[in-house]
C-alpha positions as CSV (number, residue, x, y, z in Angstrom):
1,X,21.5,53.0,-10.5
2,X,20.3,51.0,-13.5
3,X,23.2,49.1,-14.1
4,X,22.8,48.3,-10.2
5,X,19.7,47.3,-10.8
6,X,20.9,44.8,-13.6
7,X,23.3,43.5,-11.5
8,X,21.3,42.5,-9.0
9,X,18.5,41.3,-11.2
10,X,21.6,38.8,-12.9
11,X,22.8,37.7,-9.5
12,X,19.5,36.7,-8.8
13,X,19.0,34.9,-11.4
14,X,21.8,33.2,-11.6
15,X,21.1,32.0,-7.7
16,X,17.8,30.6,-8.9
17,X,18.4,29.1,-11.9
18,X,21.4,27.7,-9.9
19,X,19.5,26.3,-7.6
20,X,16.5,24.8,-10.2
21,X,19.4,23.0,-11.5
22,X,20.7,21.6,-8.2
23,X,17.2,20.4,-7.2
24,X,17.1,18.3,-10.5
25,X,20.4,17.1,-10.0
26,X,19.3,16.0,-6.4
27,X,17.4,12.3,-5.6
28,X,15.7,11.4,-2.5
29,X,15.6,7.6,-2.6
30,X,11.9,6.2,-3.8
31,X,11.0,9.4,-5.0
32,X,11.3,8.3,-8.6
33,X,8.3,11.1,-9.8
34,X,10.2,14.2,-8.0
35,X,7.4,15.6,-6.7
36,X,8.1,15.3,-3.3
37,X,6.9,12.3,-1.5
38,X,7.2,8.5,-2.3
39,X,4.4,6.5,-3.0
40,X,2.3,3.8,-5.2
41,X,2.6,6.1,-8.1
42,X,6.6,6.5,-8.0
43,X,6.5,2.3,-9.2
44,X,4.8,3.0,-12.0
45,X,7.5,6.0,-13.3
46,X,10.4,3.6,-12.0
47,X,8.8,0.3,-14.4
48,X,9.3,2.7,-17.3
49,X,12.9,2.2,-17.2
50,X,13.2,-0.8,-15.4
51,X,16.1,-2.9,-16.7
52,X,18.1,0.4,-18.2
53,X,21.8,1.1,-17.0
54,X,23.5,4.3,-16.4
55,X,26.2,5.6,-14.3
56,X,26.3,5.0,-10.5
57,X,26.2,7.5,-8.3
58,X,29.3,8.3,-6.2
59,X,27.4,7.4,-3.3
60,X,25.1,4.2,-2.9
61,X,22.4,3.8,-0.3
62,X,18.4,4.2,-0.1
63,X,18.6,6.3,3.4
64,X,15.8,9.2,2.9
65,X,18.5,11.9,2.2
66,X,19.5,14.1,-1.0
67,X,22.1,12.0,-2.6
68,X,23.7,13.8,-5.9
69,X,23.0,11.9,-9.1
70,X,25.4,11.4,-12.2
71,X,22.8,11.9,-15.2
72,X,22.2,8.7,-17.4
73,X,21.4,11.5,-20.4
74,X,18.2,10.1,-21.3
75,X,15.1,11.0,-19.9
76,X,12.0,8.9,-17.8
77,X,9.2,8.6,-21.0
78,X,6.5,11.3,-20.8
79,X,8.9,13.6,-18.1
80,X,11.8,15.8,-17.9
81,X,13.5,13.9,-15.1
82,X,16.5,12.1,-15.8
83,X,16.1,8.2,-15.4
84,X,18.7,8.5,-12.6
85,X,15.7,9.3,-10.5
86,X,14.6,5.7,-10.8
87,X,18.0,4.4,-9.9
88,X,16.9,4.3,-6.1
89,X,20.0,2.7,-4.4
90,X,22.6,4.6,-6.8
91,X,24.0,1.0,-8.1
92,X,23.6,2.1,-11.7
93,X,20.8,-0.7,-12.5
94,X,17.2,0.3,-12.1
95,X,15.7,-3.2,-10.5
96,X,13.7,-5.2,-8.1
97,X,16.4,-3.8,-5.7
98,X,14.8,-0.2,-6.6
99,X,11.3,-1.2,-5.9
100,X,12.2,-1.8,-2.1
101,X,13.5,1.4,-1.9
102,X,9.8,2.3,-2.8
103,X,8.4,0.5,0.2
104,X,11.3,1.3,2.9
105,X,10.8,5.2,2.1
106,X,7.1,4.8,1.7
107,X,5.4,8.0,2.9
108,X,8.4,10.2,3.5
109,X,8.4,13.7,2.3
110,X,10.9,16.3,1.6
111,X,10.8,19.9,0.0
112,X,6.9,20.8,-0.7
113,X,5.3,18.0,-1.9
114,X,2.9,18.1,-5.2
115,X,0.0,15.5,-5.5
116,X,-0.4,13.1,-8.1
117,X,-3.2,13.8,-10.8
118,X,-5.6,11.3,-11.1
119,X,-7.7,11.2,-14.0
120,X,-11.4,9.5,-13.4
121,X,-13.5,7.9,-16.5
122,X,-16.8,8.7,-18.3
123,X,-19.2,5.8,-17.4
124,X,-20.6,6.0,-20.6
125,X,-17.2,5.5,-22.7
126,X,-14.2,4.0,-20.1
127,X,-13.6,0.9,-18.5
128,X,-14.7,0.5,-14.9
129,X,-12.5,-0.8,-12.3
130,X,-15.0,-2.8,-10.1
131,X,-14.6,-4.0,-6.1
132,X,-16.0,-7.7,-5.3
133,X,-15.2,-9.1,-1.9
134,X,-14.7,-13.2,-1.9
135,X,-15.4,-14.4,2.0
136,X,-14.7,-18.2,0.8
137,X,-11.2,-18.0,2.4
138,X,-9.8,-19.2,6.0
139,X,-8.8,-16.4,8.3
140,X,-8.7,-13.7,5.4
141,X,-10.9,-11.9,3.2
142,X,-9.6,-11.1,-0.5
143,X,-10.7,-7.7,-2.1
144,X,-11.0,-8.8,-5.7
145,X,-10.1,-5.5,-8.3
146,X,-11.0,-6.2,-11.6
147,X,-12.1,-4.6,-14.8
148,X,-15.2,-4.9,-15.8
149,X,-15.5,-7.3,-18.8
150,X,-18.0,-4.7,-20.6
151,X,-15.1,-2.4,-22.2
152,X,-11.0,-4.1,-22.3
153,X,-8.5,-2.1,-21.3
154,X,-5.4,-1.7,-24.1
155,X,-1.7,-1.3,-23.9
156,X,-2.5,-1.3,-20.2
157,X,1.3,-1.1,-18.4
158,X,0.8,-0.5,-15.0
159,X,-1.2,0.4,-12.1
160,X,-1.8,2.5,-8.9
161,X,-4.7,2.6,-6.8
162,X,-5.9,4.1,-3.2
163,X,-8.4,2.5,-1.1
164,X,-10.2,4.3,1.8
165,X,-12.1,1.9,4.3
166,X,-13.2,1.9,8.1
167,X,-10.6,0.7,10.0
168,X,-12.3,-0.1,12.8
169,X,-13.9,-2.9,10.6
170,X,-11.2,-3.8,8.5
171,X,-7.4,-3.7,7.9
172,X,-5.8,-4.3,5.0
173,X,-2.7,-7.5,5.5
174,X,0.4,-7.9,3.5
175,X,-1.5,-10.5,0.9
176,X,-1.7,-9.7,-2.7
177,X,-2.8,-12.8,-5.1
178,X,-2.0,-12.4,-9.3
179,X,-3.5,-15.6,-9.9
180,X,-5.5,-15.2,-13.2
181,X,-4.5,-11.9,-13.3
182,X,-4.8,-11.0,-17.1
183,X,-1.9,-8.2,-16.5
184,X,0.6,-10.9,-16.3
185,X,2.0,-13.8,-13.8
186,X,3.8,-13.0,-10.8
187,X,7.2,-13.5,-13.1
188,X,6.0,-11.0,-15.1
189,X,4.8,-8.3,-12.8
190,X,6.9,-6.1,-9.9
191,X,4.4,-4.4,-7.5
192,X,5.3,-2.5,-4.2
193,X,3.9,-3.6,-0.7
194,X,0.0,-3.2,0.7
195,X,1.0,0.4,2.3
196,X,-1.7,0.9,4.7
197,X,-2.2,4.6,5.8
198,X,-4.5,4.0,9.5
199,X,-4.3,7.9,10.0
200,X,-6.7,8.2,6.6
201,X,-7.9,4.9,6.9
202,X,-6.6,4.0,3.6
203,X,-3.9,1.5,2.2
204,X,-2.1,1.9,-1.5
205,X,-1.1,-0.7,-4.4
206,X,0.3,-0.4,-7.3
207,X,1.4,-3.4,-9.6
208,X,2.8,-2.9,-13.5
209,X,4.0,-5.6,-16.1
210,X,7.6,-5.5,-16.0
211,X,8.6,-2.7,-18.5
212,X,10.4,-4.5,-21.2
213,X,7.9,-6.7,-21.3
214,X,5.4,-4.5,-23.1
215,X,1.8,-3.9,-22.6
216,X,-1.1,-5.6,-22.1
217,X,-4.6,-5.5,-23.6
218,X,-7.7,-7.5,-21.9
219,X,-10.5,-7.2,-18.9
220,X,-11.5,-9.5,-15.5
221,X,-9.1,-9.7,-12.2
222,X,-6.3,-7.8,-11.9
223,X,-5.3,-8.6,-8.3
224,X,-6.4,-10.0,-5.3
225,X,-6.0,-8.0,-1.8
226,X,-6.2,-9.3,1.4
227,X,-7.9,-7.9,4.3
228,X,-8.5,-9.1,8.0
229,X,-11.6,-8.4,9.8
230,X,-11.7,-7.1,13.1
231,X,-14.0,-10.1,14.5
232,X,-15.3,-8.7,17.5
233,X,-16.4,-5.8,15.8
234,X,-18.7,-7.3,13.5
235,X,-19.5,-9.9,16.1
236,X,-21.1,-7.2,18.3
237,X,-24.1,-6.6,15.4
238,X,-26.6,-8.8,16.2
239,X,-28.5,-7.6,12.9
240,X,-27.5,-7.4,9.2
241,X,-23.7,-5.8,9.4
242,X,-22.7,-3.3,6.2
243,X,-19.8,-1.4,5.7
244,X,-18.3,0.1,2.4
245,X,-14.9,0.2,0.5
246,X,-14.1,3.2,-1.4
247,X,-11.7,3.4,-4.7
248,X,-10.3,6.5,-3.7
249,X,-7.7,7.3,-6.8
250,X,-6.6,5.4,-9.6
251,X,-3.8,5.6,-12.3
252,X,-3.7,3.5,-15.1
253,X,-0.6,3.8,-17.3
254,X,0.6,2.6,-21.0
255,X,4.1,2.1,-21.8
256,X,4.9,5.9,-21.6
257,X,3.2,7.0,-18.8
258,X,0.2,7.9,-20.6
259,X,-2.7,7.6,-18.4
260,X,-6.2,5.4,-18.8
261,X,-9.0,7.0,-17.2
262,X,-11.1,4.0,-15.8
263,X,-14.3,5.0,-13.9
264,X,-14.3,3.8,-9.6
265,X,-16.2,1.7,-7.8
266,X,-17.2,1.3,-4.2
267,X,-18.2,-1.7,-3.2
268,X,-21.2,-2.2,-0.4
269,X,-20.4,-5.1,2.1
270,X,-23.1,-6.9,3.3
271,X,-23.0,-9.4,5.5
272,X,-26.6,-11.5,6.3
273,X,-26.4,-12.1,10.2
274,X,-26.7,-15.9,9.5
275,X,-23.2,-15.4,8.0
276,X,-21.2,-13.7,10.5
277,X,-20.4,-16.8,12.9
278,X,-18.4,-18.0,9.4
279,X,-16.9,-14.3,8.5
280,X,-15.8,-14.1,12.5
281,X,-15.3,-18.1,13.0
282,X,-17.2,-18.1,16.0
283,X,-19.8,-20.7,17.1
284,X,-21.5,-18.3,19.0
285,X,-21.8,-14.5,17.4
286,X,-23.6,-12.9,20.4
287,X,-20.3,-11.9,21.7
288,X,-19.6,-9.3,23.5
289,X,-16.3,-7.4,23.0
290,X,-15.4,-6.6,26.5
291,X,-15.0,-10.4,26.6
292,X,-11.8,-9.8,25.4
293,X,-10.0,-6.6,26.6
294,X,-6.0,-5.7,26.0
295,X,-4.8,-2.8,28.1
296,X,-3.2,-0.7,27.9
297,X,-3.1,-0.3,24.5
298,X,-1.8,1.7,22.8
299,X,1.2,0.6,24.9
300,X,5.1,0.1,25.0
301,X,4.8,-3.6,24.2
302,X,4.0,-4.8,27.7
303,X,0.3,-5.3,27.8
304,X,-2.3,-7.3,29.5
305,X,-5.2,-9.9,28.4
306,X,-8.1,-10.5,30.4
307,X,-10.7,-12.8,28.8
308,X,-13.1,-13.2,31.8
309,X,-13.9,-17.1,31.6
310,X,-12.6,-17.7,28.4
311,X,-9.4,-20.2,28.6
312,X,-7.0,-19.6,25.0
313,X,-5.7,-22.5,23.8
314,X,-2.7,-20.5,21.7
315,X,-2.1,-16.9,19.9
316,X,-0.8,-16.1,17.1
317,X,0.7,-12.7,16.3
318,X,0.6,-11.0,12.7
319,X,2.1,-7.4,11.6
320,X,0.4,-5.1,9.3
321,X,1.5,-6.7,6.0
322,X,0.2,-10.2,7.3
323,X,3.3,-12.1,7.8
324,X,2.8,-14.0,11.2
325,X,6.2,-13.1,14.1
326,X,5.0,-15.0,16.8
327,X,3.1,-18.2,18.0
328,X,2.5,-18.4,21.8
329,X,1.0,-20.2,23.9
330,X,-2.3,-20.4,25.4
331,X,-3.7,-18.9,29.2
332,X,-6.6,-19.1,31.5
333,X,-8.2,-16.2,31.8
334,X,-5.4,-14.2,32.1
335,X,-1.9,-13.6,31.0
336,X,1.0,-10.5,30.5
337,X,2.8,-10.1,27.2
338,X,6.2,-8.4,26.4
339,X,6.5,-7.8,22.6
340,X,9.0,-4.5,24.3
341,X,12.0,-6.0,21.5
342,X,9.3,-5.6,18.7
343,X,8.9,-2.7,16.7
344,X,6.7,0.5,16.8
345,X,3.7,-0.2,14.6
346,X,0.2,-2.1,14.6
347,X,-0.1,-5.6,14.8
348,X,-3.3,-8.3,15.3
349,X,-3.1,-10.8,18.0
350,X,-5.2,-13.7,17.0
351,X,-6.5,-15.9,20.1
352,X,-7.7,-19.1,19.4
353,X,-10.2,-21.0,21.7
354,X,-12.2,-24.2,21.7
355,X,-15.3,-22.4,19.7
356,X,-14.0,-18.9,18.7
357,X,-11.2,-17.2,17.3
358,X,-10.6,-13.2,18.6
359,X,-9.2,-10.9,16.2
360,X,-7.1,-8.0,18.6
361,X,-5.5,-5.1,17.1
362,X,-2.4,-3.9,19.2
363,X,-0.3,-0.2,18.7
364,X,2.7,-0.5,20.6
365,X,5.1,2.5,20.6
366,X,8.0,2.1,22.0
C-alpha cells in the first residue's frame, strides 16, 4: 500500500512539474512579464533586452495563442523568464516589431492573470511625478507628466503609468509629445500606444529609453499626452467647471528592472467660466446639448444627426488614438451616416459650424 502510495505521489509529481515546465516554455504574444495579461508594464520587461538575438521560434506570428518557444539561454534581468518571452513575433530579434505586438494584444488575458506591483513613494524622500494640464493648444488638450524638479530621478530606464479620469468629460487621443522630454528624443525612446480602458475610465502609457542606450538621470517633462474634451459637456456648466485626473499606478524602472518609487499626483482641473467658450471653441457657451443629438448610438454604424437649426459646414471623424479617418461634408439640420465598413470601437465626430465646433462621441458595434 505504501509503495502505492509512492507511486502515485511520483506520478503526480512528475505531471506537475511537467507541466510547470511546459507553461515556461509557452509565450502568448505581448505577454513579455508572463503573468498573464499584456499591458504597459510588459514594454518595460521587453526594453530590457531590446536589441538581443536568440533563436526563432519554429512558428512566427503575434496571434494571441500559446506558441512554443526555443530558449535564448539567458534570462530577462531581475526575472526567471527566458528572454524568449520578449521575442513577441518569434523572428529571433526582440524590436520595434515586438512592441506592436504589445499594442495589438493589448488587454488580452490567458491562464489566471497576476497584477503588477506597484510601489508608491514617501513624500518626504522620493521624487514626485506631477500632472499639469496646458489648454494653449488647437483642438486638443496635452496632459503634461513631469517630475518634479525638487528631487532628480537617477539611472531612470523606463516607465509605466495608469491614469483614471471621467470619461464623460474627457478621452484620452492617440497624441503623445517627447519634446524636451529629459528621458531622451523620440530616436531614443520606444513607447507603446495611449491604451484607453472606457470600461474603468482609464488609459495606460508606458515609454522607456531604448535599452542599450543606458539610463538616464534628471527631473521636468517626461511626456506630453493628449486628451480631447467632450465640448458639449463642459459647455452645459454655465458656472466654474472642475473635474480631476488621477495617477492611478506607476512603475519606474532602472536598467534591471529595479523599480523607483515616485510619489502620484492628481491633478484638479479648473476651468474659470470666462474660459470655456476657448476650451470648447464656441462663441456662444450657453449651449445646450440636445442641440446636437446622434441616435441611435451606440449603433451598428448607421446613425442619425439632428442639430435643430444649426446648419454644419463639414465633419470630421477621429478614432480613439486620434488619428482622423474621415472628412465629410457638411448638412442642414439633418443628415444619415453609414460608417457600417468601419470598425467596432469609439470614435469622436467633430462638427464644425460658422461659430462652434461639437465634439460627439460615437460606439458603433457592428
Amino acid at each position: 500500500m505504501i509503495g502505492l502510495k509512492n507511486h502515485f505521489f511520483t506520478v503526480l509529481v512528475l505531471l506537475v512539474f511537467g507541466s510547470t515546465l511546459k507553461g515556461q516554455g509557452v509565450v502568448y504574444p505581448g505577454d513579455v512579464n508572463n503573468n498573464g495579461v499584456v499591458n504597459h508594464v510588459d514594454l518595460l520587461y521587453l526594453n530590457s533586452v531590446l536589441n538581443q538575438i536568440g533563436p526563432a521560434r519554429d512558428e512566427f506570428g503575434t496571434e494571441f495563442e500559446p506558441f512554443e518557444i526555443n530558449p535564448w539561454g539567458f534570462n530577462i534581468p531581475g526575472t526567471t523568464l527566458d528572454a524568449a518571452f520578449a521575442d513577441c513575433n518569434g523572428d529571433g530579434f526582440i524590436t520595434q516589431a515586438d512592441v506592436f505586438a504589445i499594442d495589438e494584444n493589448y488587454y488580452m488575458e490567458h491562464g489566471i492573470p497576476v497584477e503588477d506591483v506597484f510601489t508608491e513613494g514617501e513624500i518626504s524622500s522620493d521624487p514626485k511625478l506631477t500632472l499639469e494640464f496646458d489648454y494653449d493648444i488647437e483642438d486638443f488638450l496635452l496632459l503634461e507628466i513631469t517630475i518634479s524638479n525638487e528631487t532628480e530621478i537617477e539611472d531612470l530606464q523606463g516607465v509605466a503609468i495608469k491614469l483614471k479620469f471621467d470619461e464623460e468629460i474627457f478621452s484620452p487621443i492617440g497624441i503623445i509629445e517627447y519634446d524636451d522630454s529629459w528621458l531622451g528624443d523620440e530616436s531614443e525612446l520606444i513607447g507603446t500606444g495611449i491604451m484607453p480602458d472606457f470600461e474603468f475610465e482609464s488609459t495606460s502609457y508606458a515609454i522607456a529609453r531604448k535599452g542599450d542606450l543606458g539610463p538616464a538621470t534628471g527631473d521636468g517633462v517626461l511626456l506630453r499626452a493628449g486628451f480631447i474634451i467632450i465640448g458639449d459637456v463642459i459647455a452645459l456648466s454655465l458656472e466654474d467647471f472642475e473635474t480631476e485626473v488621477i495617477l492611478e499606478s506607476a512603475k519606474f524602472v532602472g536598467p534591471t528592472l529595479g523599480e523607483i518609487p515616485v510619489v502620484y499626483d492628481t491633478v484638479q482641473i479648473f476651468i474659470p467660466q470666462e474660459e470655456m467658450e476657448f476650451l470648447t471653441n464656441t462663441k456662444d457657451i450657453k449651449i445646450a446639448s440636445s442641440e446636437v443629438n446622434i441616435f441611435p448610438n451606440p449603433n451598428n454604424g448607421q446613425f442619425v444627426i439632428d442639430t435643430k437649426q444649426i446648419n454644419i459646414n463639414y465633419m470630421e471623424l477621429y478614432d480613439v488614438l486620434g488619428k482622423k479617418v474621415n472628412q465629410l461634408p457638411g448638412f442642414n439640420h439633418q443628415t444619415q451616416l453609414d460608417f457600417t465598413r468601419k470598425e467596432s470601437g469609439i470614435y469622436y465626430l467633430k462638427l464644425h459650424s460658422d461659430e462652434r465646433i461639437f465634439t460627439k462621441k460615437i460606439i458603433i458595434e457592428n
